[in-house]
FIDO-396522 format. One record per residue: residue in one letter; x, y, z of N, C-alpha, C, O in turn. Coordinates in pm, whole numbers, plus 50000, padded with zeros to 5 digits. Layout:
N
AXYZXYZXYZXYZ...
This chain:
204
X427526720266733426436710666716426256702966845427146697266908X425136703366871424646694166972424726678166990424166671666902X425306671767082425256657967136424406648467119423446649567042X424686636867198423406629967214423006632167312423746632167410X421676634867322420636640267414420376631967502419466624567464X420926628367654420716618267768419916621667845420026633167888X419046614967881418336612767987418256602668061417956591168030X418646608668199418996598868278417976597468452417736605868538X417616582368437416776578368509417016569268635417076557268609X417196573268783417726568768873416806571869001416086581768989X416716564469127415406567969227416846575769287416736587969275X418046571969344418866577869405419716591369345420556592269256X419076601769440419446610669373420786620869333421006629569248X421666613269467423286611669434423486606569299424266611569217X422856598069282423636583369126422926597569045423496597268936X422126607869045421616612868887422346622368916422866625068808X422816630469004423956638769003425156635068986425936642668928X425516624569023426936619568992426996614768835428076616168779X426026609968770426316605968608426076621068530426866625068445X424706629768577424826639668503426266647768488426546653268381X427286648168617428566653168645429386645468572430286652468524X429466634068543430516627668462430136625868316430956620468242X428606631168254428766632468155429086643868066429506645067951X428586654868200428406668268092430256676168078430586687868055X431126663668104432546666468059432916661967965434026665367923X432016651467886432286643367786431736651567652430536654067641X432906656167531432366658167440431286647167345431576635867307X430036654367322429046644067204428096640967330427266632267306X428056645667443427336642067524426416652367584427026660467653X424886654467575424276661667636422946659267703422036654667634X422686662467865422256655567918421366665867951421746677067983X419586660567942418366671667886417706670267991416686676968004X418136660868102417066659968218417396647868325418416641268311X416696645968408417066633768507416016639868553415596651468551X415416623068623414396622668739414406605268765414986596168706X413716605468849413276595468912412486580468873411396582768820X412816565068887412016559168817410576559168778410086553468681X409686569668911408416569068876407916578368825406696579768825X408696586568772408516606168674408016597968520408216586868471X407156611968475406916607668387407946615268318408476625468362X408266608168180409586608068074409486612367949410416613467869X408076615567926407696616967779407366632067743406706635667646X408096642267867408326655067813409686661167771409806672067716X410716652567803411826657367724412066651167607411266642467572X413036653867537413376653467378414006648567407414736656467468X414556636167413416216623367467416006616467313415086613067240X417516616867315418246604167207418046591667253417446583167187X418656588867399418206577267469418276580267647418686590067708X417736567767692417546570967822418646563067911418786551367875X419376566968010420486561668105419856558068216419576567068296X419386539868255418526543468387419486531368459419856519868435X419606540268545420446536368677419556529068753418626535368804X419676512468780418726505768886419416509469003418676509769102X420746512569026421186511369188421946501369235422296492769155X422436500269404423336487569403421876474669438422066462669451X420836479769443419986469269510418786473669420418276484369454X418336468469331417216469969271415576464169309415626451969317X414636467669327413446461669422413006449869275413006451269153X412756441269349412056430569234411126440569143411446441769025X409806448769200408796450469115409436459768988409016459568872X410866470269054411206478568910411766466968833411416468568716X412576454568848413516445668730412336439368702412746429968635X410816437768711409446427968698409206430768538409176425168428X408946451568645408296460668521409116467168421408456474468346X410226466868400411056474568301411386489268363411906491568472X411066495868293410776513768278409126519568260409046527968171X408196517368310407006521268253406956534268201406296535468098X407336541468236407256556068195408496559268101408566570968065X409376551668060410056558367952408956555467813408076546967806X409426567267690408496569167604408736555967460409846551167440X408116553967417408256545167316409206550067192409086560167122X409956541967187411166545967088412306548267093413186549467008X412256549067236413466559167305414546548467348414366540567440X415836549167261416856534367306416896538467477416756549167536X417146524467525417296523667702418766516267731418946504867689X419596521967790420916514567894420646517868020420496528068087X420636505268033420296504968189422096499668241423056494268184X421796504968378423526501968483422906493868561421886498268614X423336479868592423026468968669424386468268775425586469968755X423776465768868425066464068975425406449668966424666440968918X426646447869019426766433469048425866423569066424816426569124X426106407869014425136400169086423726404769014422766400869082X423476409168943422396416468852422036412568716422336421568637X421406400768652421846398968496420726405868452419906412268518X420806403268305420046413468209418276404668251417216410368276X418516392068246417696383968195416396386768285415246383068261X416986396768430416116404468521415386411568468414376406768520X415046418568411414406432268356413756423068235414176414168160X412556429568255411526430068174410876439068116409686441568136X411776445868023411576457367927411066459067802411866458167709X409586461867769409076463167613409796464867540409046466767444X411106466067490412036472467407413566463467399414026461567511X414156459567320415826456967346416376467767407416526478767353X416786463967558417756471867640419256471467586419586460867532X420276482467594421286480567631421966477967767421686486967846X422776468367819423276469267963424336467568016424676455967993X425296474468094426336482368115426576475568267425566473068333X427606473168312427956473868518428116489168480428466495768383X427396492568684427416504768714428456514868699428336527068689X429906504968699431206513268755431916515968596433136515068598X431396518568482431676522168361432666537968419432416547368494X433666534168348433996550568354433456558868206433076554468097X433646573468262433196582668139432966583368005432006586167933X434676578567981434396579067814433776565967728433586567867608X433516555467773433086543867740431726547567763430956545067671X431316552367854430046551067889429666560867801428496557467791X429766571167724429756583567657429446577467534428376580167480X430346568567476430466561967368429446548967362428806545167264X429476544367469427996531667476426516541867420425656540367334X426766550767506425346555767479425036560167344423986559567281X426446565767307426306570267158425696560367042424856564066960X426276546767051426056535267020424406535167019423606535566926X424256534667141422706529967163421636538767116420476535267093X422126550067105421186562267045421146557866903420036559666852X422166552066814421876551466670421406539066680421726531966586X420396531466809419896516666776420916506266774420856496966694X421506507166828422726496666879422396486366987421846492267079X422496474167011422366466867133424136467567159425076465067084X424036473467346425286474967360425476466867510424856471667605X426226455667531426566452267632427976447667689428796442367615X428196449867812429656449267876429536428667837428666420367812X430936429367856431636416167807431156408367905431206396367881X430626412068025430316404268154429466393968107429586382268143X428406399268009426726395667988426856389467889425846383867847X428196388067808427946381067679427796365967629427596361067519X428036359367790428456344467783426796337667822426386326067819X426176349667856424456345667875423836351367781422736345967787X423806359467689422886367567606423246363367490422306359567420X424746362367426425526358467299426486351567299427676354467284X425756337767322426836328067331427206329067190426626336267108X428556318967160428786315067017427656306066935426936296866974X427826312866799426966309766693427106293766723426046287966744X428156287066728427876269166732427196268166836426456258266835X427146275466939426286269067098425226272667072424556271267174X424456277566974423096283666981422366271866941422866266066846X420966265267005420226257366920419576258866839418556265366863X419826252966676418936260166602417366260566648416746259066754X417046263366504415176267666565414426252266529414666244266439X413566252066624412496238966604411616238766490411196229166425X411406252066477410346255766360410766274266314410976282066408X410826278666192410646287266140409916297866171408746297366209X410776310566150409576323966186409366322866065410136320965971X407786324866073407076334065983407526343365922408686346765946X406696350665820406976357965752406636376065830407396385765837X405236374365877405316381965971405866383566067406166394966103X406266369566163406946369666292408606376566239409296378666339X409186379566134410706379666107409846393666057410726399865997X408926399666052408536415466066408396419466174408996429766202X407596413566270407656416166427409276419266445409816430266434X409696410866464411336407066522412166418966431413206421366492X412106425166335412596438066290412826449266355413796455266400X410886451266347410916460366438410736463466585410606474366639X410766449166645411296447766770412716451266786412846460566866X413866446766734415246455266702415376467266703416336472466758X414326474966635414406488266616413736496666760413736508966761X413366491666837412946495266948411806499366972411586506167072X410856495866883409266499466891408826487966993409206476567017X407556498967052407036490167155405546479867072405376479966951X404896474167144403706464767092403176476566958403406476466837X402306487167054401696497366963402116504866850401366508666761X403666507466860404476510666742404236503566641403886508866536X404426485966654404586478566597403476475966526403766473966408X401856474966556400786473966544400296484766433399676483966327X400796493666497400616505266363401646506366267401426513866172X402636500966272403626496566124402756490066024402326494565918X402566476166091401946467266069400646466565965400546461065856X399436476466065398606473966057397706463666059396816459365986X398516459266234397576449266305397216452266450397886461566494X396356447166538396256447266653397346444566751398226436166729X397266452666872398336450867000398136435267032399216429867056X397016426767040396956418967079397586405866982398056394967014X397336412866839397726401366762399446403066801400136393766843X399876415366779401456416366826402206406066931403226399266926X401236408367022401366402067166401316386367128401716378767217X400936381267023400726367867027402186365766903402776355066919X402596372066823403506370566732405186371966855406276366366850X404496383766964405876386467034406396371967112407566369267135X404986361867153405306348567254405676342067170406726336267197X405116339367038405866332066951406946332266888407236323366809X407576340966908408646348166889410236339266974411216333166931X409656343767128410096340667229410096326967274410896322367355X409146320467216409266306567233410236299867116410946290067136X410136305567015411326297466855412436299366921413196289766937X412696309866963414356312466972414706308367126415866308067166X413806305767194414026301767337414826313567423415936314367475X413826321067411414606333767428413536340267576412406342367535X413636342567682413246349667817412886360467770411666362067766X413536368867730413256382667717413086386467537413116377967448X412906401867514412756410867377414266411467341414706411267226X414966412267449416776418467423417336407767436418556408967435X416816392767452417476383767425417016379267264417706380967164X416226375767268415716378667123416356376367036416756366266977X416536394367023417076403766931418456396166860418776393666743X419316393067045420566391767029420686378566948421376376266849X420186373866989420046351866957419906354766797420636350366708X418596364866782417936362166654419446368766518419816365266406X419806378366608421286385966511422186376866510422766374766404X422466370866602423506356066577423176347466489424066343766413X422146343166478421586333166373421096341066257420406334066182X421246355166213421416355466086420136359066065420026361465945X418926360966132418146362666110417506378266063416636378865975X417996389866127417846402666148419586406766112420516399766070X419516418566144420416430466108419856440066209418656442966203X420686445466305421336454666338421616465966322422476471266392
């Protein structure tokens, strides 16, 4: 039986040979493709996507996320040092990893993240998931829709996914996603997620 299906996304093309090499030793692991941050992504069949920013990431890729990975598709990204999550601006809850993961962890993160897991190294946890007492509660209540948004924001649908769950507009999404982000005082979608699972709000 076949693995989880990796695809892995890196501009340096040492880093996509060197992870494709350290994964395809790992049993449960199978790796369907690699290319480049600006390839398009939405012709292979991936469980999830492995995207390597590098030791130096350019502002505009941590601005824009992944544009070309496909909607649905869980994302772990490898941040180098000196790198927090709160950089990346990704339509989706990222998972995020330091670069220097060895094999079998990293094998097993991804596995994680393929069944919809938010997975992050212990580094990131004192900014993304603080303790339940340090969290401030909320000023005001999600909605009934906004705690539907925030579901399937967890689940890794992008605006349009969500819109067609729904059966509402991208734009109305877009206005449930800021409001979202403003209750929980949350920067990002993958901070969110995390804040919003601490407080009990969502499931995982």
């Amino acid at each position: 039986m076949s693995g989880v299906r990796v695809l892995i996304v890196a501009d340096d093309p040492l880093a996509r040979s060197g992870l494709a090499l350290l994964l395809d030793g790992q049993p449960g692991c199978e790796v369907v493709g690699a290319a480049s941050s600006g390839s398009r992504l939405d012709g292979l069949d991936a469980d999830v996507i492995l995207w390597d920013l590098g030791w130096d990431p350019p502002e505009s890729v941590a601005a824009s996320g992944l544009p070309g990975a496909p909607p649905g598709v869980p994302l772990l990204a490898l941040l180098p040092e000196g790198f927090e999550p709160a950089q990346i601006r990704a339509p989706a809850p990222v998972s995020f990893l330091r670069r220097d993961l060895d094999a079998e962890p990293l094998a097993a993160a991804l596995a994680a993240a393929a069944q919809g897991l938010v997975v992050l190294d212990p580094s990131f946890a004192s900014s993304l998931l603080p303790e339940a007492g340090d969290l401030t509660p909320l000023t005001e209540d999600l909605t009934p829709r906004e705690l539907e948004v925030l579901q399937l924001l967890a689940e890794g649908l992008p605006n349009k996914g969500i819109a067609q769950a729904l059966g509402i507009t991208e734009h109305t999404v877009k206005y449930h996603v800021n409001a979202i982000l403003g209750k929980l005082g949350a920067q990002s979608r993958t901070e969110a997620v995390v804040r919003a699972t601490r407080l009990g709000l969502i499931l995982l």
